[in-house]
C-alpha positions in Angstrom: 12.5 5.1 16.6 13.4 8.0 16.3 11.4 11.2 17.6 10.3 13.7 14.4 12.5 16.8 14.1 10.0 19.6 14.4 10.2 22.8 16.0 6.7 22.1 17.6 5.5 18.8 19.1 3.0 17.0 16.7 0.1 17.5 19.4 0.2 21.2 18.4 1.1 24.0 15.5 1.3 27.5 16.8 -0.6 26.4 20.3 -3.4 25.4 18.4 -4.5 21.6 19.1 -4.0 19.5 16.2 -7.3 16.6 15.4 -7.0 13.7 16.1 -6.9 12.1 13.1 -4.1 14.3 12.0 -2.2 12.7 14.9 -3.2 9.4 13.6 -2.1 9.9 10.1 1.0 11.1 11.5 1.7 8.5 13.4 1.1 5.8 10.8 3.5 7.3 8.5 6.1 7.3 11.4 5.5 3.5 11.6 4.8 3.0 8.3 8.3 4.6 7.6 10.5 2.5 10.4 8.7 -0.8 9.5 9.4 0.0 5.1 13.2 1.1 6.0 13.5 -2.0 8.6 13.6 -0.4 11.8 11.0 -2.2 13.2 12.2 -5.8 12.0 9.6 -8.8 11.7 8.6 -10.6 14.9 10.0 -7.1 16.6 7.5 -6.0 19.3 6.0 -2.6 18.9 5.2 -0.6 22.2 2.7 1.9 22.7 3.4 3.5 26.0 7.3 3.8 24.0 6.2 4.6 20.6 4.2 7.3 22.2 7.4 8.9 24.3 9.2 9.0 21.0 6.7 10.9 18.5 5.9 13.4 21.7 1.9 12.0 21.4 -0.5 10.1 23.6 -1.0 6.7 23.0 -4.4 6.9 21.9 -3.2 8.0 17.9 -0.4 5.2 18.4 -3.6 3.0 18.8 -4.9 3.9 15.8 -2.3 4.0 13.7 -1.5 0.2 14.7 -5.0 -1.2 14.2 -4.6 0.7 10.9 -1.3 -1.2 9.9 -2.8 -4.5 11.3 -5.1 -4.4 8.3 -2.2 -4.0 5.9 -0.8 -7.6 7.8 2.4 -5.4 8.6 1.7 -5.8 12.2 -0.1 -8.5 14.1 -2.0 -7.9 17.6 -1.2 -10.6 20.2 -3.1 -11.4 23.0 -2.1 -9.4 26.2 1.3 -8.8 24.6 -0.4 -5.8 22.5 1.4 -5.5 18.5 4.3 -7.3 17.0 5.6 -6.6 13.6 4.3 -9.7 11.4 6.7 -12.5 10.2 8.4 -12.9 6.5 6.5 -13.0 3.8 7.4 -15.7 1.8 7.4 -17.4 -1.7 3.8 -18.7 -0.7 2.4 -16.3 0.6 2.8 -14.3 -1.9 2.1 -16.8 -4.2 -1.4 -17.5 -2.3 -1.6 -13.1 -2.7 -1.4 -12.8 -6.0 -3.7 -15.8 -7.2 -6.2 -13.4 -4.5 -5.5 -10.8 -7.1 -6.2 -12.8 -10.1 -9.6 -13.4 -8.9 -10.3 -10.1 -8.0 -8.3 -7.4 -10.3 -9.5 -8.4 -13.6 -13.3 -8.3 -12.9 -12.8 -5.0 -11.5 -11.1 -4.0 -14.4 -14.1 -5.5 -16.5 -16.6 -3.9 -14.3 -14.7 -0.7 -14.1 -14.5 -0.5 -17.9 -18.1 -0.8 -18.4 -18.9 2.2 -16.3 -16.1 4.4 -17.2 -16.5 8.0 -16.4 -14.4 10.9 -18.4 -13.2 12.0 -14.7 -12.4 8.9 -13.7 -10.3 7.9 -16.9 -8.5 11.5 -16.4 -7.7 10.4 -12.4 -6.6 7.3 -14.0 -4.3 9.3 -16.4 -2.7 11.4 -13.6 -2.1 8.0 -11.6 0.4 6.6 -14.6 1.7 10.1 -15.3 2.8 10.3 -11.2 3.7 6.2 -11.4 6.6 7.2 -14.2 7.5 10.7 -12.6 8.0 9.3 -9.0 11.6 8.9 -7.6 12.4 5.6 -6.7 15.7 5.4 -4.1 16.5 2.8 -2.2 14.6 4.6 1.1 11.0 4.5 1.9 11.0 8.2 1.9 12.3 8.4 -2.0 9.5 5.7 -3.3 6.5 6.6 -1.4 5.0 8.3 -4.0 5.5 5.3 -7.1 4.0 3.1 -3.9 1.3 5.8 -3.5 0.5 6.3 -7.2 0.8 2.4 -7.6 -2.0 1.9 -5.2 -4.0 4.8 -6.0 -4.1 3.1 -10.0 -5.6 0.1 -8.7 -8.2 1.3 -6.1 -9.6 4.0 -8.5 -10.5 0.8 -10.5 -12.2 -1.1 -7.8 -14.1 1.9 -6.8 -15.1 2.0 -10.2 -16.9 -0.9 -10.5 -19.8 0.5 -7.7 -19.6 -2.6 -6.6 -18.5 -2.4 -2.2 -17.9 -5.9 -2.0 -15.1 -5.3 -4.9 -14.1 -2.4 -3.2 -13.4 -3.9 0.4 -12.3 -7.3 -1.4 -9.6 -5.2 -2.9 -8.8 -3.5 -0.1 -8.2 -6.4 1.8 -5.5 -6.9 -0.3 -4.0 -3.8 -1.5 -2.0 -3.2 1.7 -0.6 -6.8 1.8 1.5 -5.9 -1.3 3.4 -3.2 1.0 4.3 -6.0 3.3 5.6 -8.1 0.0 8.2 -5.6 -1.0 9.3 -4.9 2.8 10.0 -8.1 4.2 10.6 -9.3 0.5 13.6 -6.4 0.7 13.2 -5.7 -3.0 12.4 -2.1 -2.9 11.2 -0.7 -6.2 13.2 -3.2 -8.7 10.5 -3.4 -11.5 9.3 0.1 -12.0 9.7 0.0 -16.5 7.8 -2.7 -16.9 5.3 -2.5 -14.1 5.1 1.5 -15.6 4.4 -0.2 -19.2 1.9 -2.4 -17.6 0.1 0.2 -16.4 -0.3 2.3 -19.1 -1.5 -1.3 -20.9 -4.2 -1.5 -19.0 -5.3 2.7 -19.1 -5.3 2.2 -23.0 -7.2 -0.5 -22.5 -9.5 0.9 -20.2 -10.3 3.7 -22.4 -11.0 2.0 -25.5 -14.1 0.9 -23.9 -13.7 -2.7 -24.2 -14.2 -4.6 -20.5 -12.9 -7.8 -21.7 -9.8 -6.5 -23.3 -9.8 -4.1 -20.0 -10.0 -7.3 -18.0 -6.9 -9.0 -19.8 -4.6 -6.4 -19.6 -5.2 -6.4 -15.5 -4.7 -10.0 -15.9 -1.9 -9.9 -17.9 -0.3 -7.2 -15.3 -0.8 -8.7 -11.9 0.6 -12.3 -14.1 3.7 -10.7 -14.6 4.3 -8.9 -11.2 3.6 -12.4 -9.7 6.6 -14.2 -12.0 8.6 -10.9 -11.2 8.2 -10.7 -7.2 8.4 -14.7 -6.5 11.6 -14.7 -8.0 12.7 -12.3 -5.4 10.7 -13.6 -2.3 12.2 -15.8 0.4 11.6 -19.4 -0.1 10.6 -20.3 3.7 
């Protein structure tokens, strides 16, 4: 990996000591970034004591930032052998993932609906407005935003619904889609209609209407399933 180009290490800014959750945050984008880009290449082995070395940090943040990816499924912990980036994700997984989804994204939708706040339909708004004005290149660093905005869409929801059960149940999942479209190697190849999508299920949203709020979600995570196993390795 290679170490950040800053004019100051990441431990400090002007000789000040930097938190240490700022060093964790750091640190998980660094991964995140190598892993996303293929760097760090599934069944690779990830080493503290090095990954430490090369962002100029202790391993403590390094720590963090792993047991943080872990729970995306990006990275697996292994007995006495510390982290190791996680296999391919393939046509069945994902299959398994999405039917997860189906389950889960459409009640929240319903339940979200049904509680719908004029703050939280305006955060909704600015999700789909940043979903169509992200760029999307072919590096992890040009569609990190439509991943961001992507995600951000689709947790607002579940936090909607006041429901925490929801809310971790969709958590659970949420990162798992990241490790789709990296080991899937498909980038960003569906942006119009997943955009479109979107915006189907804010107009439904704010018409008030859970169950039609609840088919459009439905009717969204349907498609991005037929789109994504098409792409996904067989075995």
């Amino acid at each position: 990996m290679q170490r950040p180009s800053q004019s100051t290490s990441p431990g400090s800014r002007k000789g000040k000591p930097v938190s240490r959750q700022v060093l964790a945050d750091h640190v998980y984008e660094e991964l995140l970034e190598s892993l996303m880009d293929g760097r760090l290449e599934p069944g690779a082995t990830v080493s503290i004591d090095g990954t430490a070395r090369d962002l100029d940090v202790s391993p403590t943040p390094v720590r963090e930032a792993l047991a943080r990816l872990e729970h995306t499924g990006m990275v697996r912990r292994v007995a006495l052998k510390g982290y190791r980036v996680a296999p391919v994700f393939t046509r069945e997984d994902f299959a398994e993932l999405m039917e997860a989804r189906l389950a889960i994204e459409p009640v929240n939708a319903r339940l979200a609906c049904a509680r719908l706040t004029a703050e939280r339909l305006a955060q909704l708004e600015q999700a789909v407005t940043d979903l169509k004005t992200a760029p999307r290149g072919p590096s992890f660093a040009e569609f990190r935003d439509y991943l961001e905005a992507d995600e951000r869409f689709h947790r607002l929801i579940a936090e909607q619904t006041g429901n925490q059960f929801m809310v971790a149940a969709y958590a659970a999942l949420g990162g798992q889609v990241q490790r789709f479209r990296l080991f899937g190697g498909v980038g960003i190849t569906d942006a119009e209609n997943a955009i479109a999508e979107h915006q189907a299920v804010l107009d439904a949203l704010a018409t008030g209407d859970p169950e039609r709020a609840a088919a459009a979600m439905a009717d969204h995570v349907s498609k991005v399933r037929g789109r994504a196993i098409a792409d996904a390795p067989e075995a």
